[in-house]
C-alpha positions as CSV (number, residue, x, y, z in Angstrom):
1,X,80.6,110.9,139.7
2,X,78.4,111.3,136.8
3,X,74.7,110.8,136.3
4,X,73.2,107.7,134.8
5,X,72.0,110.3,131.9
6,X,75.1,112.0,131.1
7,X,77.0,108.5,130.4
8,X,73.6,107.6,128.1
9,X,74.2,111.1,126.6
10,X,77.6,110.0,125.8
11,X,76.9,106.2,124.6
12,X,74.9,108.4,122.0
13,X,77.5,110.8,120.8
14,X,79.7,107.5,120.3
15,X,77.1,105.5,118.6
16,X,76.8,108.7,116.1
17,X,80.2,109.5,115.4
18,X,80.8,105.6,114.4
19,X,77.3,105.0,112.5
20,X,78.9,103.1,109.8
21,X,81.2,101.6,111.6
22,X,78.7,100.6,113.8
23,X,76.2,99.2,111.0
24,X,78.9,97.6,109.5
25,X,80.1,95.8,112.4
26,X,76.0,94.7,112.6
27,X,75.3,94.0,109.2
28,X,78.9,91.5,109.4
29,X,77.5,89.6,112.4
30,X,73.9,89.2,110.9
31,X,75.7,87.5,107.7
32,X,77.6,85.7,110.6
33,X,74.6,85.0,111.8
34,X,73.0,83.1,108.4
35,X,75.8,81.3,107.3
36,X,76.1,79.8,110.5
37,X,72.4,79.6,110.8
38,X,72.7,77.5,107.1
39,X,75.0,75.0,108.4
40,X,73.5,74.1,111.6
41,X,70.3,73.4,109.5
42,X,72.4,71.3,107.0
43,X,74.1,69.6,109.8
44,X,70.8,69.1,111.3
45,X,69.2,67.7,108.0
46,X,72.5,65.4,107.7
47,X,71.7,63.7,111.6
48,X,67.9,63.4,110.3
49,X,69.1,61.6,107.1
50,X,71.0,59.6,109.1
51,X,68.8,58.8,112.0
52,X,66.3,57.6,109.3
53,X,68.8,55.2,108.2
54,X,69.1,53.9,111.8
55,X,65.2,53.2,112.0
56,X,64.4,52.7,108.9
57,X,62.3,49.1,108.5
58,X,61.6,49.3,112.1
59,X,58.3,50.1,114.0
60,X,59.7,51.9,116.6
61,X,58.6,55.7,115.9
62,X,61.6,56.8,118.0
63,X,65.6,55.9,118.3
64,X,65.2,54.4,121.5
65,X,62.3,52.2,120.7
66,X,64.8,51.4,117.5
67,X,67.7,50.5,120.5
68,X,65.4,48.8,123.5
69,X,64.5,46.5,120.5
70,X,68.2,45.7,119.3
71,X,68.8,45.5,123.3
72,X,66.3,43.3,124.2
73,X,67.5,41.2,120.7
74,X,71.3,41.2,122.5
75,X,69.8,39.5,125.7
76,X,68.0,37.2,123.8
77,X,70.7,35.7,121.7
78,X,72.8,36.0,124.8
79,X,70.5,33.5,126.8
80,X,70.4,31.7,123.8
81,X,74.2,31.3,123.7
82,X,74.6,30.3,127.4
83,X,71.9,27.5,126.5
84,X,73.9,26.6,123.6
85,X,77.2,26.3,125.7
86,X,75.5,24.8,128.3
87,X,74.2,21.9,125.6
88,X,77.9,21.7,123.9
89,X,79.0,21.2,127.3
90,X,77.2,18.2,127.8
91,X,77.7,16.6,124.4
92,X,81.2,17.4,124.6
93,X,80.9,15.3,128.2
94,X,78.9,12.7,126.5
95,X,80.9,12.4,123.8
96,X,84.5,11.5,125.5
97,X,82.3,7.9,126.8
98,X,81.4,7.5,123.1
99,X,83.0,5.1,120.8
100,X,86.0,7.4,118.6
101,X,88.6,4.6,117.6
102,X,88.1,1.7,116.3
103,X,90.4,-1.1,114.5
104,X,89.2,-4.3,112.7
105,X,91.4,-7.6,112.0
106,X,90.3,-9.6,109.9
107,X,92.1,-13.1,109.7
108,X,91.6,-16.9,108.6
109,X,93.0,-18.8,112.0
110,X,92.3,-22.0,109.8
111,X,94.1,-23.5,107.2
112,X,90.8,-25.7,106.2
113,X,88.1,-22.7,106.1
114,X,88.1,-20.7,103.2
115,X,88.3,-16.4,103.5
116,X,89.3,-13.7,106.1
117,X,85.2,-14.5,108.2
118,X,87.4,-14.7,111.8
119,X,87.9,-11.3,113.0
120,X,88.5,-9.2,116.0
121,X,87.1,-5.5,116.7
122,X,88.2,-3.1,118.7
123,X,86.0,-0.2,119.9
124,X,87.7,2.6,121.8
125,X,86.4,5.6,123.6
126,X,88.6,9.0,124.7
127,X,89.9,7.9,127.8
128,X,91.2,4.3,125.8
129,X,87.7,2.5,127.6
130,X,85.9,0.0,125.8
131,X,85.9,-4.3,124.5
132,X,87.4,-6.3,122.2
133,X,85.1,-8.4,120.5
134,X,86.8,-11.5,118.9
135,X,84.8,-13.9,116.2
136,X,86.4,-17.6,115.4
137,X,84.6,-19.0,112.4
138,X,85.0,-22.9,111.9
139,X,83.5,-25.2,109.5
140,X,81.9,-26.4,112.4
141,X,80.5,-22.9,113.9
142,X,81.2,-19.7,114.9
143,X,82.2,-18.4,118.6
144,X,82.9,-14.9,120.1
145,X,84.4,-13.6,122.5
146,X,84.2,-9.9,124.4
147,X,86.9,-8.4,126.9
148,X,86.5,-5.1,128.7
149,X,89.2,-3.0,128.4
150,X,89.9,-0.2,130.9
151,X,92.5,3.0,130.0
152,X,93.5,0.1,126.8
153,X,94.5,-2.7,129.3
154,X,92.2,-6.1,129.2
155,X,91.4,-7.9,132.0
156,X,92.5,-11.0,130.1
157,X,95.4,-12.1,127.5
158,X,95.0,-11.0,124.0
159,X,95.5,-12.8,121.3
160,X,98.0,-11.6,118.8
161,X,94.8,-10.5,116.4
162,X,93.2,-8.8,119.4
163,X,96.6,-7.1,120.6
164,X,96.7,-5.9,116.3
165,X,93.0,-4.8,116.4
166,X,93.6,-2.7,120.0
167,X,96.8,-1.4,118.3
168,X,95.0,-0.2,114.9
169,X,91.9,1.5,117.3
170,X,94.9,3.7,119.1
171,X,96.3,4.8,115.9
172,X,92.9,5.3,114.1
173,X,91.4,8.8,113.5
174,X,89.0,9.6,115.5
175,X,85.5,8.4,113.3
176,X,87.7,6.8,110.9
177,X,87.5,2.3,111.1
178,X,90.6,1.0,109.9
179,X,90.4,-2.3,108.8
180,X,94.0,-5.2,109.0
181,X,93.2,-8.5,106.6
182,X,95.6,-11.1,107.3
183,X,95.9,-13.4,104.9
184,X,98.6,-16.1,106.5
185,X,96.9,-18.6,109.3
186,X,97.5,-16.9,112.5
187,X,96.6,-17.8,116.2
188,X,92.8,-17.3,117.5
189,X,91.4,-15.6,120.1
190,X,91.9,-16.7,124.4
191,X,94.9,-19.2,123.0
């Protein structure tokens, strides 16, 4: 085996034969060195640039005060949206018992009054749940009638105006009235 010195003694005679070579080799990596040197500092400058644009008009001095505030804005608006959903919920609940059809007839059942002033009105919710009301004008006066009306049945007869008016609510647009005028003498209401 050979001494520690004699192989140092002949890294030496190696490293002198090949000078150039050697230099060369050194003075390529060093330029190896500095380009790649350059373009981890522009890629570097290019993240800053773009890390600014992430904070800028913020307070936060750091990205992640920049994302615990957009965090903390994502729970908010979340809670806020569960609240909403929670309110649509109930309006959409409330909404089914509220009136959405309704039909008018308006009719003269007298051939000695003057004018369509007799009517009936029909007021329907989703489920078909609501009244009838029913006016008879007269020279003499002016009565009216009301009938509950369960899944669009009465609990009493309808009169042919009704039965029209309870008719015209089904087919009505939700929100939209539609209004019937009869002009002929017809039959009043509860005969």
């Amino acid at each position: 085996m050979r001494s520690l010195e004699d192989r140092a003694i002949d890294l030496n005679a190696v490293v002198s034969a090949n000078i150039g070579a050697v230099v060369a080799a050194l003075v390529a990596a060093l330029f190896l060195t500095v380009i790649a040197l350059l373009l981890t500092a522009r890629r570097a400058r290019r993240l800053d640039q773009r890390l600014g644009q992430l904070t800028r008009g913020s307070d936060a001095a750091s990205l992640e005060g920049v994302l615990q505030a957009h965090l903390n804005k994502v729970y908010e608006v979340a809670a806020h949206l569960d609240e909403l959903a929670g309110r649509a919920a109930t309006l959409e609940a409330n909404g089914r018992r509220a009136f959405q059809r309704v039909g008018l007839v308006r009719y003269n059942p007298f051939e000695d009054t003057g004018g369509n002033q007799s009517f009936a009105l029909a007021l329907l919710d989703a489920e078909e749940d609501g009244f009838i009301i029913s006016s008879l004008h007269a020279r003499t006066g002016t009565r009216i009638y009301a009938k509950a009306l369960a899944a669009g049945r009465s609990d009493g007869a309808l009169s042919d105006e009704e039965s029209e008016a309870l008719r015209v609510a089904r087919s009505a647009t939700r929100g939209r009235p539609v209004t019937v005028d009869r002009t002929a003498p017809a039959r009043g209401p509860g005969r």
